[in-house]
C-alpha positions in Angstrom: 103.1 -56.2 26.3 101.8 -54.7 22.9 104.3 -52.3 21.5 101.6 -49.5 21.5 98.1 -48.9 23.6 95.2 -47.4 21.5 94.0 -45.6 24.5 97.3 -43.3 24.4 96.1 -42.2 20.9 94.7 -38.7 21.2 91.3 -39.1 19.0 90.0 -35.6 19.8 92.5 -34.7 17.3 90.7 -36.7 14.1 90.6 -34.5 11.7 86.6 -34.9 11.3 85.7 -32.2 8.5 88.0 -34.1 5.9 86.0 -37.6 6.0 82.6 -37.5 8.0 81.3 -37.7 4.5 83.2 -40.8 3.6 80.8 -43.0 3.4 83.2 -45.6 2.0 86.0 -45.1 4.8 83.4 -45.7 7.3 82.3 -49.0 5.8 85.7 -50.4 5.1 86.8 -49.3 9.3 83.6 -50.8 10.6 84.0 -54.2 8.9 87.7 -54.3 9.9 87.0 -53.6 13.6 84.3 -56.4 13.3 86.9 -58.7 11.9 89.8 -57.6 13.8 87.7 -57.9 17.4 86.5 -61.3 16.5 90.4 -63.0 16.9 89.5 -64.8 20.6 87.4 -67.0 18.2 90.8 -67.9 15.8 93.0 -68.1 19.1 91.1 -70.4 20.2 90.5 -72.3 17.4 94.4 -72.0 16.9 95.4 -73.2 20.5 93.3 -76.8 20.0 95.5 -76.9 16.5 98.7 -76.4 18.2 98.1 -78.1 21.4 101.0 -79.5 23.5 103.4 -77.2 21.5 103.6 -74.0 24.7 105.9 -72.0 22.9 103.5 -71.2 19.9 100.3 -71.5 22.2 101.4 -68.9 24.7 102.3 -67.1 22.2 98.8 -67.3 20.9 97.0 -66.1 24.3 99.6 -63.9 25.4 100.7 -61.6 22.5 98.8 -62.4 19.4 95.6 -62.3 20.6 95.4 -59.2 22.6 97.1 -57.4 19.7 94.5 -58.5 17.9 92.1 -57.4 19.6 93.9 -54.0 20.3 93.3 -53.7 16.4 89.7 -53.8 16.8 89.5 -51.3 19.5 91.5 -48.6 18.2 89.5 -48.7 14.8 85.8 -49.4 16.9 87.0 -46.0 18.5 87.7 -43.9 16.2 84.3 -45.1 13.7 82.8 -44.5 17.1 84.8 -40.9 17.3 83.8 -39.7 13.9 80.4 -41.3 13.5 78.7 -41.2 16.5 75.4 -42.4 15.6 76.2 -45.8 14.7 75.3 -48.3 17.2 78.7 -50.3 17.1 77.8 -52.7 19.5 74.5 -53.6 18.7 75.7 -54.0 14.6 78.5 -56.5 15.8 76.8 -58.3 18.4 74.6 -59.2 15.3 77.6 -59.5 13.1 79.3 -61.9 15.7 76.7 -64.3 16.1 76.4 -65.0 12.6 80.2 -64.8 11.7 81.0 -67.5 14.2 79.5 -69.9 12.4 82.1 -70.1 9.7 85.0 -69.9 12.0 85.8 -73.3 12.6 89.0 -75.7 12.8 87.7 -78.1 10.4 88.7 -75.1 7.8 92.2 -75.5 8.5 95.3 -76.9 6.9 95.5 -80.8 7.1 98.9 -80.5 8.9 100.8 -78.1 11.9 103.6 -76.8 8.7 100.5 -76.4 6.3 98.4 -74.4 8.6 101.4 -71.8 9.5 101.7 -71.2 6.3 97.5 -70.3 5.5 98.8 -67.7 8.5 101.3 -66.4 6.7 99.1 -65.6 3.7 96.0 -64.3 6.0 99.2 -61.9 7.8 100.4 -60.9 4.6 96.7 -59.7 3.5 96.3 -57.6 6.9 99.6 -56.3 7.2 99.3 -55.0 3.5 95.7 -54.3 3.8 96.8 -51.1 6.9 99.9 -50.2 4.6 97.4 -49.5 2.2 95.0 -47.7 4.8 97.9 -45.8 6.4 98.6 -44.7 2.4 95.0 -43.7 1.7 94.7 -41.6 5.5 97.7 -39.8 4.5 96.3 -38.7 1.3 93.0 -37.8 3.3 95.1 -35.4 5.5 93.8 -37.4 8.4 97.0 -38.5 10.3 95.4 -39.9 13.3 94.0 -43.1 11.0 97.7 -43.3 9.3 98.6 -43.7 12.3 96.9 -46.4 13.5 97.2 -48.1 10.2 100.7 -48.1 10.5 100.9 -49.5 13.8 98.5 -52.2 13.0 100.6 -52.9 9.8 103.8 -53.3 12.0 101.8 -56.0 14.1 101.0 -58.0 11.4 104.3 -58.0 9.8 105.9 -59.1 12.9 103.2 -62.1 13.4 103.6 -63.1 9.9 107.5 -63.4 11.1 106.3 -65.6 14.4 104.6 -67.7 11.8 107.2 -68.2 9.6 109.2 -69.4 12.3 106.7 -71.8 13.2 106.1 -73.0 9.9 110.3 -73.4 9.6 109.9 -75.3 12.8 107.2 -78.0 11.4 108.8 -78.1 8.3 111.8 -79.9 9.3 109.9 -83.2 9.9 106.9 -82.3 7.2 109.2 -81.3 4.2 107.2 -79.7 2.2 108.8 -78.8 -1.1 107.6 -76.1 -3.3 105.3 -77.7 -5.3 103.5 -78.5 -1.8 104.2 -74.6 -0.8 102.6 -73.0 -3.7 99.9 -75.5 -3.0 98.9 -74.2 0.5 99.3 -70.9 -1.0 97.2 -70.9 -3.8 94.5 -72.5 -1.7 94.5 -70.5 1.1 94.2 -67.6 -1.6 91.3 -69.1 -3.5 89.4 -69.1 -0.1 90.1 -65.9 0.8 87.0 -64.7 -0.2 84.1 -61.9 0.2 82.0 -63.8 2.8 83.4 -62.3 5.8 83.3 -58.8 4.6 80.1 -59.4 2.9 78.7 -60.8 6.6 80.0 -57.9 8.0 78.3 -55.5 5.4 74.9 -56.0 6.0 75.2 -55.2 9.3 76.8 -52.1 9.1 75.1 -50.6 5.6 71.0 -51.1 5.3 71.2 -50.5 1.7 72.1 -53.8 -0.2 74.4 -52.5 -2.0 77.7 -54.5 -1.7 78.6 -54.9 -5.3 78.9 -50.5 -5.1 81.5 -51.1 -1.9 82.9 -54.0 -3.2 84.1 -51.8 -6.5 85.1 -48.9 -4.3 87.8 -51.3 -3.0 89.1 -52.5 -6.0 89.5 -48.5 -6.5 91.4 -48.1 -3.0 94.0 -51.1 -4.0 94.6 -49.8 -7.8 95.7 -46.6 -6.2 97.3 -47.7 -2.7 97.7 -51.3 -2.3 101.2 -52.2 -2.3 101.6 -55.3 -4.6 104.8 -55.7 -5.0 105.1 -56.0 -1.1 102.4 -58.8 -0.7 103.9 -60.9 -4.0 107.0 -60.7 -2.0 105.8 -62.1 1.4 103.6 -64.6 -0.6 106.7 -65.5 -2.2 109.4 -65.8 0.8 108.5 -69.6 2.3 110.1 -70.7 -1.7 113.0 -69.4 -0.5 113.8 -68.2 -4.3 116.9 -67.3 -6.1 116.6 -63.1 -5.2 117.0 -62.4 -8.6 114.2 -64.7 -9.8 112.4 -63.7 -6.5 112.5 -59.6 -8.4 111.9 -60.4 -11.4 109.0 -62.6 -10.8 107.7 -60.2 -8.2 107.9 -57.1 -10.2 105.7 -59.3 -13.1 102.7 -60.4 -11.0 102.9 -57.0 -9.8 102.0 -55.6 -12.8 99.4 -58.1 -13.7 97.6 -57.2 -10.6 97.7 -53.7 -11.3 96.4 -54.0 -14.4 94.1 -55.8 -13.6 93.2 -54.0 -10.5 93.0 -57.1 -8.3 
């Protein structure tokens, strides 16, 4: 069973009056619900990968994919509770027809090690992603949203560990060094692009303007996006030396702050 229900989340308590106005907030939740409600389609997708292995199949259907899910109903009802004019259903149904198209197992990893790992990057983008959120509500005075960030953060964490273990698992007869490691990572970053978010946009906002959104996030991370967590978890599969781990951390860190990546 999930480790907490969105429905025993009191939204009546939202504290509307502080970000009704926030036209950005209510982009950035509406694409993530999109996203987030979408996961039957990477379950699926996942369970042909990984078929004949139960453990990490069941796992799949039985816990992954209806926390998943969960994700995208708690944030579908709270844009839903604050901005009740926006036709959620009839934007994603559009948003899902489309978006489907680029979901697809040819995408993934050549091999079952290679693969965990991609999840282990796309894990360490949510879970750091909601950090972030659950930063940014706080500062909002809007505690209702922290806390759904920060239960959505703790879910991804704890797949990102379920992945690890699976990619430890594969490992032992794929033996990927690090040179293959940082490989899969750096690859799996450099697809991790705008084209979901973008797909997502346009059927949330009428007016074109992605480019103003997209520099509006940049904004949110340089202020609340925690770096040095996400080098870390990038990092962990190279199973580094914890003093080179630090110090190596703490330098991309600052790169990507000043940078404002």
């Amino acid at each position: 069973m999930p480790r907490w229900n969105y429905e025993n989340i009191n939204y009546e308590e939202i504290n509307k009056e502080n970000i009704k106005n926030n036209e950005f907030l209510f982009t950035l939740l509406a694409i993530a619900s999109f996203i987030e409600i979408t996961s039957d389609v990477y379950e699926n997708n996942l369970k042909r990968f990984y078929e004949g292995d139960k453990q990490i199949t069941n796992w799949l259907e039985e816990i992954w994919e209806i926390e998943e899910i969960q994700h995208g109903k708690a944030l579908r009802k709270y844009v839903e509770s604050v901005w009740s004019d926006f036709d959620w259903g009839e934007a994603y149904k559009n948003f899902r027809n489309e978006y489907i198209k680029y979901c697809t197992i040819e995408e993934f990893q050549p091999s079952r090690a290679r693969e965990m790992l991609a999840r282990m990057v796309v894990e360490t983008g949510t879970s750091t992603f909601y950090k972030a959120i659950n930063a940014y509500a706080k500062d909002l005075n809007e505690p209702i949203l922290a806390t759904i960030a920060h239960n959505i953060h703790k879910d991804e964490v704890y797949h990102y560990e379920v992945f690890n273990k699976g990619f430890l698992k594969y490992n032992e007869t794929e033996n990927l060094n690090r040179k293959d490691i940082i490989k899969v990572i750096y690859t799996r970053l450099k697809e991790a692009n705008d084209e979901d978010v973008a797909t997502a946009y346009k059927y949330i906002q009428s007016n074109n303007d992605f480019e103003a959104f997209h520099k509006n996030l940049k904004k949110l991370a340089k202020n609340y996006y925690p770096y040095k967590m996400a080098v870390k978890m990038l990092m962990y599969p190279l199973k580094l030396n914890r003093y080179i781990e630090n110090v190596t951390a703490s330098t991309i860190e600052g790169a990507l702050r000043v940078f404002g990546i």
